[in-house]
N, C-alpha and C positions, 0 to 999 in steps of 0.2 A: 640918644643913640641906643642905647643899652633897654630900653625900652621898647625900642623900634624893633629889635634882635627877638628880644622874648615875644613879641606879639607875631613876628615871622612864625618864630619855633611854634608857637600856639598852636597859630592858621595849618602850618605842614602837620604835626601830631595830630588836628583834629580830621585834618582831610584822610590821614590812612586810620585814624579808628572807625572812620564810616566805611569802610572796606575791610571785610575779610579777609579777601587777597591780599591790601597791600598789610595789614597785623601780621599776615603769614611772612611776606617777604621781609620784614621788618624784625621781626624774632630770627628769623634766621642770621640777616645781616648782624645783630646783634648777638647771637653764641657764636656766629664763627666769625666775627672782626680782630677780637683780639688772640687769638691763637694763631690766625693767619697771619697779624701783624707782627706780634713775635719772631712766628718762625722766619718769615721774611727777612727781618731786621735781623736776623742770626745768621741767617746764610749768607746774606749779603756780607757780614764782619768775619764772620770766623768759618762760613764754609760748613754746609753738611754732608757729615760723610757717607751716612745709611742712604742706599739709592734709594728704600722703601720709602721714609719718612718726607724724601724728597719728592717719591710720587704723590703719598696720601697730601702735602701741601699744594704741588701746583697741580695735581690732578683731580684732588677730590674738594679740599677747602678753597680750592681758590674759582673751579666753577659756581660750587656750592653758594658762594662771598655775590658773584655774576647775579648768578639768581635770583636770589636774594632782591638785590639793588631793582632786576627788572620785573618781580611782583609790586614791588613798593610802587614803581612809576607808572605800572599799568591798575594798579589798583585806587593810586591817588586818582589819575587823570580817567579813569572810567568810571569814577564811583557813582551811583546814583542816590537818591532819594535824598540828598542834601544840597540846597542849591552854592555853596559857598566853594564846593569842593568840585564842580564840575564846568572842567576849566576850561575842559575844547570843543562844546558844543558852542555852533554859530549863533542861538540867539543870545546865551549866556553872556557871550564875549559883545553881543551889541549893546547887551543891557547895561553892562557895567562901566565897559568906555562911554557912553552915554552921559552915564551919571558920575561927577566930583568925587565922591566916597569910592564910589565901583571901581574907577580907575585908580584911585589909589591901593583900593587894596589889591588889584589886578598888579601894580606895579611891583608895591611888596612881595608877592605870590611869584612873579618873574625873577625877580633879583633873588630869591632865595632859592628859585628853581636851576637859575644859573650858577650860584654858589653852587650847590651841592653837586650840580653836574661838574663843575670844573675838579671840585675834591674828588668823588669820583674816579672822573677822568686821570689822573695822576695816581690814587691808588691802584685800580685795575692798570693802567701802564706802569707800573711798577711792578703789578704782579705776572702779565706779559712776558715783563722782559726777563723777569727773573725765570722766569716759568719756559719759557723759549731755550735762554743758556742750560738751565734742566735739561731740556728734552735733546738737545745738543749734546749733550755732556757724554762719555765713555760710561758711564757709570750706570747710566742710563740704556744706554745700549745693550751693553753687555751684561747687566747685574740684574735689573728689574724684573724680567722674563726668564729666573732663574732655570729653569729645565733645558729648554730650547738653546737657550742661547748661552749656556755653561762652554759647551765644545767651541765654539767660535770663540770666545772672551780668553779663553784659554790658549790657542793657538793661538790669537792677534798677538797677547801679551808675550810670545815666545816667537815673536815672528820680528825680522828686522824692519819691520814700519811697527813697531809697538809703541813710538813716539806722535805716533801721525792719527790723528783723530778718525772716528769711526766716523764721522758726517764729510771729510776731506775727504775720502773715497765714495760713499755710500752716496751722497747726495750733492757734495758740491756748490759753486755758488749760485747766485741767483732765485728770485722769486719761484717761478714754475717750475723748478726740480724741487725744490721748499717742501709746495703745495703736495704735488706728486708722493713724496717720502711720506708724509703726513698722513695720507687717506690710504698709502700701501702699511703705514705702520697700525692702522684703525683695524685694517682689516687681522694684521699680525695679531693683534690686540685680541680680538675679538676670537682668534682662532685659537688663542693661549687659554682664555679664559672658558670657549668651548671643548677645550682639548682635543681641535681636530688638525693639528699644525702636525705634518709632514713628519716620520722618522728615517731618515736624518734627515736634514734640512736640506734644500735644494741650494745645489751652489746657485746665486741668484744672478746668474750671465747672462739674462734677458731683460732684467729691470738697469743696470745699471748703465751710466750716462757713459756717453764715448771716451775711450779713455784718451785723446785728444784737450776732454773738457777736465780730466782729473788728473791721472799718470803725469800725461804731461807737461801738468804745471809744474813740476817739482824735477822732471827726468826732461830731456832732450836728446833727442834720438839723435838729433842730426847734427849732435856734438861730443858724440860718443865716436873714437878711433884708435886704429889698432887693434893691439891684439890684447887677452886678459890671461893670466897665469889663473889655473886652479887647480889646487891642490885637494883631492880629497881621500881620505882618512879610512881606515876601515881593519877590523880588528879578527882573525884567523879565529876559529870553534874547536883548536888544539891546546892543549893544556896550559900552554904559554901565551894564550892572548895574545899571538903573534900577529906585529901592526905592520901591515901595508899601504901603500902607499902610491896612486894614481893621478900623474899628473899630466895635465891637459893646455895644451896652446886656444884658449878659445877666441876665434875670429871675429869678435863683436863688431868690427865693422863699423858704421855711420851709415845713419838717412840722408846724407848728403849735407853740406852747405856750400858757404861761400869756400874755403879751403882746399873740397874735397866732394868728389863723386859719391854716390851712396856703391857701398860693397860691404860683404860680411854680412854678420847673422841680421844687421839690422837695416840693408835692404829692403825687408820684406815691407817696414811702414814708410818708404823713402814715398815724397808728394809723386816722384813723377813712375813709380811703381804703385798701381791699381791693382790689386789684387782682392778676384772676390771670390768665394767656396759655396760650392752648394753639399750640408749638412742634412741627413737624413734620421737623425736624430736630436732628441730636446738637451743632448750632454755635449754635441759638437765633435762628437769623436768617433764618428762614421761620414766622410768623406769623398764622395765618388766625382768628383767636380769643382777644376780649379781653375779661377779664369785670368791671366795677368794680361794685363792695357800698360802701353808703355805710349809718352807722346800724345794721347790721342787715334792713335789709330783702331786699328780691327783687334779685337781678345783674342789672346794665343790661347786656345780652351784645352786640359788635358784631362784623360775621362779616366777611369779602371775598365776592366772589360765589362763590370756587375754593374755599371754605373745605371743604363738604360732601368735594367729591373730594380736597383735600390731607389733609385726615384718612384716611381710607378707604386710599390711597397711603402713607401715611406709614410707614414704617421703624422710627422711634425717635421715637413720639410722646410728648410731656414737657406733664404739665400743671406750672404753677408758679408762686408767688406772686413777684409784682416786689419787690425788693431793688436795693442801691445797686449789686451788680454786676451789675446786667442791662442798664445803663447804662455804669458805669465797669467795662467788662470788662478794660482793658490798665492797670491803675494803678500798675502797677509794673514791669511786664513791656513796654515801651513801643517798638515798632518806629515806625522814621521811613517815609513817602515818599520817594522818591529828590528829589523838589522840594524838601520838610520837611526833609529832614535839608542838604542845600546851602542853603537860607536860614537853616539854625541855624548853620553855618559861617560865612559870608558876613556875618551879622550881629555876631557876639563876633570880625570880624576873624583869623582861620583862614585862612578864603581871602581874599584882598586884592579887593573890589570896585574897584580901579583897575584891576586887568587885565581891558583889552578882551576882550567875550566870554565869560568864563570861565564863567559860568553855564550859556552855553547847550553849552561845548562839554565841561561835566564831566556836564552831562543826560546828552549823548549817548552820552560815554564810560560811565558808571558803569548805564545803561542797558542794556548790554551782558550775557549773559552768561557769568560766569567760572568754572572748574571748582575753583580755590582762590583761597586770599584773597592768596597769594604770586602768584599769575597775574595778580587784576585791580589788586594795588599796582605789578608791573612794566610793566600796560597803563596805566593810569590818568599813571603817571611818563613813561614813552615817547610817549604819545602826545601829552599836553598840551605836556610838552617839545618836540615837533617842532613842533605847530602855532606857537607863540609866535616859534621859532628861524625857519621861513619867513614867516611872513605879519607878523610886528611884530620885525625883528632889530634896532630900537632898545633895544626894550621887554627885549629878551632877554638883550641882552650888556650893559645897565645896570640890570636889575631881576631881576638872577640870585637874590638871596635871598628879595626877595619873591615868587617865581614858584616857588622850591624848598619854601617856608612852604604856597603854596595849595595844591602839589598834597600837601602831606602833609595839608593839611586835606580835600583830595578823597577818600586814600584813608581817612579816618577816617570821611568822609559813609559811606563804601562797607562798611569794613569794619565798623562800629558796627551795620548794620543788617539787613546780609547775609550769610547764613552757610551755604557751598554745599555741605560736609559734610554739613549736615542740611536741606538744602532748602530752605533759607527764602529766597525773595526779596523783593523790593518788594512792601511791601501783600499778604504770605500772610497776616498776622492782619488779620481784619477788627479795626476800632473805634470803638464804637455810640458817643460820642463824638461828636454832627452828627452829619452828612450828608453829609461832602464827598468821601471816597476808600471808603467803605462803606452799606448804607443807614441804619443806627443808629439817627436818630430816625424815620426814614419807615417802617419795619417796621411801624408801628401808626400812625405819621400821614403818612397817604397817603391821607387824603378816601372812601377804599373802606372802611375798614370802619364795616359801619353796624349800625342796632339795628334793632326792631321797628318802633318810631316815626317811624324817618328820620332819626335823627339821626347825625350819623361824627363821626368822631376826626378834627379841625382838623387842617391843614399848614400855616397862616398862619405867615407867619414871625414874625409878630409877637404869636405865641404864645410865644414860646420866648425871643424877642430886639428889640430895636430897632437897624435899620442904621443906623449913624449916618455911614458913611463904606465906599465899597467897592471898595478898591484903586486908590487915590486918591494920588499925588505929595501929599507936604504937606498932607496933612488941615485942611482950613480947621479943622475942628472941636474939631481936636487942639491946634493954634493958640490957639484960646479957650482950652481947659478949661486949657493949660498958661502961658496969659499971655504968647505971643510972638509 
């Protein structure tokens, strides 16, 4: 047997040293088999954590490995000017099934062509699959394509889907959105590596799958009811950091079910409300045309009076039916306000609301802008520092930790949300989202669009919400509902 074995190996080693080609693909397989093997068998056990090392294995050594294996097979099985090695021409294969010896060593020659495809086959599907959960992976997404894709990775991971995988939104299940991502990510690839990718990056609300096929699998509209308490937070530019306090009845409503009619904010995706817009720009946030189908019947159409000429003008006119991202466009991708993002400090205690000021004089600072994020961390340190050292040198030379805590919590307002590499500053993503730093829900309720009949599309606030409190010191209100 053992005999039988080394006379295979013979036949196989003699048929690619009569080829060039397959020497070539055979050196290769041989410097990168066991480096690829390695890392494989380590990630599989213990997990690797450099996204890099993770590309250069299943992106470079493990094509590389590919290669490799199909120089060898096209070099054995095409080689010429030896007749022992030339396996898939037709008179070849008459001559040797023909003859007693021929077909023995024909057979030999198969069975070790089968072995090695089967070994094969299980390495490369091993490195597949490994290579697939890679490209899967967060790590992946957001680490590899470091410049690009620094501001996204950074807001996912400060966004309340920070748990929820970048492929669970991005692509979803299924073969054809797979393929899809893959040849959109080739061309990402290729645009990284030319450095002609987009500054800032386009919110990407034209590639991605209906949120029907994403959002909600995890949300349910139309087991959403009632109403939702919000309380939101926000800090006075008076020397006392004085926190007020805005609280809101928000009417989230249901899509309907069995229980319950659709009403409230989440109406708008109820099955037997159709609702479709016609968009005049590639951002979604010019509007002149809303169409709602209720039943089956005839669309109640409501226009603005510009509607006629914004069409006609328009560029990249989008007709399209409303979905929950037409609304929650930034659900994960979440840039702050430079105000937003210092009362999210200010409030988990980041920056010390007992230093006088600070509010209003990290506005002004981080309002500024900086050419890197190492410029506005040494402006933001320098300067808060001098203000406090002149104008409060009590405060300075006995509140040295608490003052060195705020301004790291400053440059984290700054840095978390601004990224000067790629452009983005304060409020570059709009977010529909309210009303309040974008138009979002006024796009379509803004009293102007109307129908045939006369009728528009409500701005009442109390469409949407109940004020029950509007940046108010101590909310009587708040007081009640909390028993103090």
């Amino acid at each position: 047997m053992l005999e039988k074995l080394v006379d295979l190996l013979k036949t196989f080693i003699h048929a690619i040293q009569c080829s060039r080609l397959a020497i070539s693909g055979a050196i290769l397989v041989t410097l990168v088999f066991p480096f690829l093997a390695a890392a494989v068998l380590y990630d599989s056990f213990l997990h690797l954590e450099n996204p890099y090392f993770g590309g250069f294995i299943y992106m470079v050594l493990g094509p590389l490995f590919i290669l490799g294996l199909i120089l060898v097979f096209i070099g054995v099985f095409l080689a010429r000017g030896q007749e022992e090695v030339r396996l898939f021409t037709l008179e070849y294969l008459r001559r040797q099934l023909a003859d007693e010896g021929g077909y023995d060593r024909m057979r030999k020659m198969m069975f070790l062509v089968i072995l090695l495809t089967g070994v094969n086959l299980v390495i490369v599907s091993v490195i597949a699959y490994s290579g697939y959960h890679y490209m899967e992976s967060n790590a992946f997404c957001g680490e590899v394509c470091h410049v690009p894709m620094t501001p996204e990775y950074t807001a996912y991971q400060n966004s309340p889907h920070s748990r929820v995988d970048c492929v669970e939104c991005h692509i979803g299940t299924g073969a054809s959105w797979f393929v899809k991502s893959k040849l959109s990510g080739a061309r990402q690839l290729y645009a990284v590596v030319a450095d002609t990718f987009s500054r800032p990056i386009e919110t990407p609300v034209h590639g991605l799958r209906p949120a029907r096929d994403t959002c909600e699998q995890c949300h349910r509209p139309e087991k959403f009811h009632g109403d939702k308490l919000v309380i939101k937070d926000k800090f006075l530019e008076d020397e006392n950091n004085t926190r007020v306090q805005t609280v809101l009845l928000m009417k989230i409503g249901s899509a309907g079910d069995l229980a319950s009619s659709s009403h409230g904010i989440h109406w708008h995706v109820a099955l037997e409300n159709r609702i479709e817009y016609v968009a005049v720009d590639r951002e979604r946030q010019v509007i002149p045309e809303v169409r709602l189908s209720r039943g089956g019947g005839s669309p109640a159409i409501y226009r603005n009076a510009d509607a006629d000429q914004l069409i006609v003008d328009a560029e990249e006119m989008q007709v399209r039916e409303m979905d929950c991202i037409d609304c929650h466009n930034r659900p994960s991708h979440i840039y702050l306000s430079a105000d937003q993002a210092l009362d999210a400090k200010l409030l988990i205690g980041e920056i010390s609301v007992e230093l006088p000021f600070i509010k209003k004089q990290a506005m002004a600072i981080i309002g500024k802008e900086y050419v890197t994020h190492e410029q506005a961390r040494e402006s933001i340190a320098v300067e808060l520092d001098d203000f406090y050292r002149k104008q409060y040198p009590d405060i300075y030379s006995t509140r040295r930790v608490e003052l060195k805590r705020s301004i790291a919590g400053v440059q984290k307002a700054y840095t978390e949300n601004v990224f000067p590499a790629m452009k983005i500053g304060w409020q570059t993503y709009a977010s529909n989202i309210g009303h309040t730093y974008a138009q979002g829900c006024f796009r379509c309720h803004d009293e102007e669009h109307e129908s045939e009949d006369g009728a528009t599309i409500s701005m009442d606030c109390e469409t949407c919400h109940t004020i029950l409190a509007e940046e108010e010191e101590n909310p009587k209100i708040l007081q009640t509902l909390l028993g103090i």
